[in-house]
C-alpha positions in Angstrom: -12.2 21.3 -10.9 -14.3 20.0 -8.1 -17.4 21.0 -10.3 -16.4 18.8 -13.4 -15.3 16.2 -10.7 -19.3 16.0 -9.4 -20.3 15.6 -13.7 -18.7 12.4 -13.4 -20.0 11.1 -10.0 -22.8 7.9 -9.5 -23.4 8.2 -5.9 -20.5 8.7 -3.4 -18.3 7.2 -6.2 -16.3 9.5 -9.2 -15.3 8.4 -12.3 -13.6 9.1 -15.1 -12.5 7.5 -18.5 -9.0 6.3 -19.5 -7.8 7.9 -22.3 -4.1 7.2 -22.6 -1.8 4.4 -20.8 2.2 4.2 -21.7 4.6 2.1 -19.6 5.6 5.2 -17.9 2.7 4.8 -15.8 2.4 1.3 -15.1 4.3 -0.3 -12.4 5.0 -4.0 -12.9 5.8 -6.5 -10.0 7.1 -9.5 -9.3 4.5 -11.9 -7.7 7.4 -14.2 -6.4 9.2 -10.8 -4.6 6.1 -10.0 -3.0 5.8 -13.7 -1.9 9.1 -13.5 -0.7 9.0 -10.3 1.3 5.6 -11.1 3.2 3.5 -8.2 1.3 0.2 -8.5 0.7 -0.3 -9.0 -3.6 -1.4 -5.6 -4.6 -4.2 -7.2 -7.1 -6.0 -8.4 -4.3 -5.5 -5.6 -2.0 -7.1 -3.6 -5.3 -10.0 -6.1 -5.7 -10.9 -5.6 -2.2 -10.9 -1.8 -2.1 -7.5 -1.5 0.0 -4.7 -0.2 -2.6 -4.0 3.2 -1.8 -0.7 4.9 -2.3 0.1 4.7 1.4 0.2 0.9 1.2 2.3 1.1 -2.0 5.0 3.6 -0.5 5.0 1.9 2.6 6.0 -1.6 0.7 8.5 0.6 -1.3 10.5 1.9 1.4 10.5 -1.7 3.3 11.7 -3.3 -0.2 14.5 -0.9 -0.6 18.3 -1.3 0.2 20.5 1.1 -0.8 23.4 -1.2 0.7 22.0 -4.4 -1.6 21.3 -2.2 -4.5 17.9 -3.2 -4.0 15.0 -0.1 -4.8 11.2 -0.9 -5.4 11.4 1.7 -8.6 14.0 2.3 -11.2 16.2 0.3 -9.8 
């Protein structure tokens, strides 16, 4: 894999085309709940090159609350 990965590299950056997006893999949010619970908007943390999936678990386990019924996913 790491061969086909280099095929599609331009410099230290890889890329790779998009050829299929269902809501199964989108995750929407609430710009008011993100306001609301002091977390940086994840569209600007993307724009700037600081979205990984570290930041995104890290605001999902501070969002939840199993005792308000509150989860950041299927919830």
């Amino acid at each position: 894999m790491a061969d086909a990965a280099e095929y599609f590299a331009l410099g230290d950056k890889h890329f790779a085309i998009v050829t299929d997006i269902s809501p199964r893999m989108i995750v929407p949010y609430n710009r008011r709940v993100i306001e609301e619970y002091g977390f940086d908007d994840p569209a600007e943390l993307f724009y700037n090159d600081e979205w990984t999936w570290d930041v995104f678990y890290d605001m999902c386990v501070e969002f939840s609350d199993e005792d308000e019924d509150r989860y950041a996913l299927d919830g």
